[in-house]
LUMMIKE-193870 format. One record per residue: z, x, y of N, C-alpha, C, O in turn. Coordinates in pm, whole numbers, plus 50000, padded with zeros to 5 digits. Atoms other than C-alpha are relative to their C-alpha. Example, Ala and Ser with C-alpha at 12.3 -4.5 7.8 and 13.67 -1.06 7.14 Angstrom:
BEGIN
500005008949881507805123049550500005009050120500665019450118
499944991849881507145136749894500734992350109500904997450220
END
This chain:
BEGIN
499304988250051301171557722322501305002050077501324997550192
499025001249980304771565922361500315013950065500425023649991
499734985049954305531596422629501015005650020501984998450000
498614999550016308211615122674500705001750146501875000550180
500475005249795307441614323088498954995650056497955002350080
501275001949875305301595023296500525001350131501654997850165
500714998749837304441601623645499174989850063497974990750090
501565007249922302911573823805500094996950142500865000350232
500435001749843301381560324095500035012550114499875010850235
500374988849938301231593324222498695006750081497605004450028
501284993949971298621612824435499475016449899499675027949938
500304988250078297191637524142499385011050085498615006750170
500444991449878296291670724346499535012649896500205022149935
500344997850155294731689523987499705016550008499605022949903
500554989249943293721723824195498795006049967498575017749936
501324998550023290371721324151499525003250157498555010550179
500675002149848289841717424544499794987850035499994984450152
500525016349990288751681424510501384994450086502405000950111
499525004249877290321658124752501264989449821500814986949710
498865002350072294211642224553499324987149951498564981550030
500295012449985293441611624395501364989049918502414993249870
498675004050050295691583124269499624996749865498544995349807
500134999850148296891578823941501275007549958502175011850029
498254996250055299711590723675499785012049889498735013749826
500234992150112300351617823442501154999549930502264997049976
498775002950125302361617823091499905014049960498945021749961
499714990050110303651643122908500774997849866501364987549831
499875002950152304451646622572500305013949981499495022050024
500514985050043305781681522426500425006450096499945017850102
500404989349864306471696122732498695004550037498485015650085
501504996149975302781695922771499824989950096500784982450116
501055012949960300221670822988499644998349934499155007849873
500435006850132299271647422727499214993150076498374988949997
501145009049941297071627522967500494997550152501604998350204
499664999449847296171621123338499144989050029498244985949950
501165008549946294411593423568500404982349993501364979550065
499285013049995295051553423508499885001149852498975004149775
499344998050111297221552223234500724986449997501884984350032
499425015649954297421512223219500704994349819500064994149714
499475000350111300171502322950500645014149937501065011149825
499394986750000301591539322905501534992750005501964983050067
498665001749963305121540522842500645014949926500075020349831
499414991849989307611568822842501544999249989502114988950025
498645004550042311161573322744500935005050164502115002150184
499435000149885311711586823128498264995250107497145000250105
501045000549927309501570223386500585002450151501704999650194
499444999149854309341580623763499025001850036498155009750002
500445006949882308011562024053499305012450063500125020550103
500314990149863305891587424269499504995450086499315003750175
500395005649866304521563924522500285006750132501355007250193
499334992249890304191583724797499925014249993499935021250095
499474985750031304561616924643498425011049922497565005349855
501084991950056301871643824523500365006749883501175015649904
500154996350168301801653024143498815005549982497655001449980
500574989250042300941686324061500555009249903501745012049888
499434999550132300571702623739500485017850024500245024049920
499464986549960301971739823875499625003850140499014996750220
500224992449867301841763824166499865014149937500655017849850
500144987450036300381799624118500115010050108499245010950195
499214994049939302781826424282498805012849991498705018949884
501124991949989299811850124369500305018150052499565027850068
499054988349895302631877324539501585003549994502175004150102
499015007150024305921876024393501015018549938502195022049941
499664989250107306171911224183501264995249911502115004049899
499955006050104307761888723927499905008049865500765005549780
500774990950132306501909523649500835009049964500975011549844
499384996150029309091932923737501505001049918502305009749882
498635005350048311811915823602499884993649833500804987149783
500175003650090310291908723275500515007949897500935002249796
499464988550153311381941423029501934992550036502804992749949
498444998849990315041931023175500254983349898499664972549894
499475011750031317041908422971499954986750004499504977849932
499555010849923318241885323193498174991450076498084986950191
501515001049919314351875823301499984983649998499494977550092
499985013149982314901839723205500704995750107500134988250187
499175004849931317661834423401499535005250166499834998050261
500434994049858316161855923727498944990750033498934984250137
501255010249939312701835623709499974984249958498944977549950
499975015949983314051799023656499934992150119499514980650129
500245005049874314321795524014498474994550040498254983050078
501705003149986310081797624052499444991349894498264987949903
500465013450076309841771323763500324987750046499784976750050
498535017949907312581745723932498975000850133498964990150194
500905004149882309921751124232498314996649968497314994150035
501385006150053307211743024014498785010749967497725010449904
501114983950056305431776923982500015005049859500935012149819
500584995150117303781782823641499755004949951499845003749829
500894987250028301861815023662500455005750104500535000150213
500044993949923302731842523810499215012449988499065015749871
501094988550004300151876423900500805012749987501875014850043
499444989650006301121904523832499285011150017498105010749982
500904986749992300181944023925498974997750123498015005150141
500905001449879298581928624258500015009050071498945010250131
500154986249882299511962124482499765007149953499815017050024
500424985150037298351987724232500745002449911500425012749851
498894991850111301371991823984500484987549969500424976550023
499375010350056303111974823769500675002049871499985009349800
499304993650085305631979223494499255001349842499665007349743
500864994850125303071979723226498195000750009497534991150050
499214988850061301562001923137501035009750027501035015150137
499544987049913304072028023151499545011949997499545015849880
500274988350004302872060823229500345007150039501385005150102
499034998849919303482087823343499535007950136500205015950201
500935000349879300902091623623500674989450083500464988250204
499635012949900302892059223727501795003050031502534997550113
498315005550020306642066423648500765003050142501904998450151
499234996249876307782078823998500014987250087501024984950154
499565010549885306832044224206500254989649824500224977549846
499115010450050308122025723880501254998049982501854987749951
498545001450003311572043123900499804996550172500884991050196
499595000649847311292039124306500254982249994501314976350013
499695014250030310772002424244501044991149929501484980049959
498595004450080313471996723998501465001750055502504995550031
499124993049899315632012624210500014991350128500894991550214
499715007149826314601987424512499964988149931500194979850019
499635012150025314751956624300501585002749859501884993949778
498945000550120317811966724044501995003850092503165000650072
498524994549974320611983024242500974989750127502184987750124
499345005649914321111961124575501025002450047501634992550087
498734997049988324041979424651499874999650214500774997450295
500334993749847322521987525034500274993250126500374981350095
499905018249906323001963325338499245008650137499045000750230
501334995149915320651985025578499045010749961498875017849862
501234991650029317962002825613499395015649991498345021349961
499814986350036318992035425616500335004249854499975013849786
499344994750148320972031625292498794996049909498715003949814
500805002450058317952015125140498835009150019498115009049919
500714986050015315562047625259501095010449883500605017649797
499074988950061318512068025097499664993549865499355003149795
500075000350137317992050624755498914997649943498834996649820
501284998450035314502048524753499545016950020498545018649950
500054988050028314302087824802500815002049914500295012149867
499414994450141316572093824515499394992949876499734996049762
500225001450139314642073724285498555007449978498045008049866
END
């Protein structure tokens, strides 16, 4: 079958816990189309990982990520944590989180918007000063 990336000779690391083992993975789709010895596989980009550990994401467990999702620009803010290979990110891990909105919640969701939107501050006084006004 014809992929549209292989990965081989790589140490697969699958996050199961199990110990890395060797072997290649293809994709197809922007998906994993298959993993493991992939003998005769070919791909229209292939790359060498000898040496290297091939893994199919990283899950950002702490990131508040989530907040940046109603905004626009959200592609362009969280491409950085894809280009590092992070997949999934958690969201609402400290107790809040921009959805639902309520309005039992809306005071630490404007305080928060307010400490990830404005950046205007460069210490820590001015950044108490604009977290009490939101």
């Amino acid at each position: 079958m014809e992929f549209d990336l292989l990965l081989e000779n790589g140490t697969i690391i699958d996050g199961s816990g199990t110990e890395g083992t060797p072997g290649s993975v293809a994709v197809a789709n922007g998906r994993i189309a298959a993993t493991g010895a992939l003998p005769g596989a070919t791909a229209r980009t292939t790359l060498d990982c000898r040496g290297k550990v091939i893994a199919p994401g990283f899950i950002d467990m702490h990131s508040h990520s989530d907040w940046v999702l109603p905004n626009d620009d959200h592609g362009a803010v969280l491409a950085p944590l894809l280009e590092q290979g992070i997949t999934t990110i958690v969201g609402g891990n400290c107790g809040f989180s921009p959805a639902p909105f309520l309005r039992a919640t809306a005071r630490s969701c404007r305080w928060w918007a307010a400490c990830c939107t404005t950046k205007t501050w460069t210490t820590s006084g001015a950044a108490s000063a604009t977290f009490s006004a939101a």
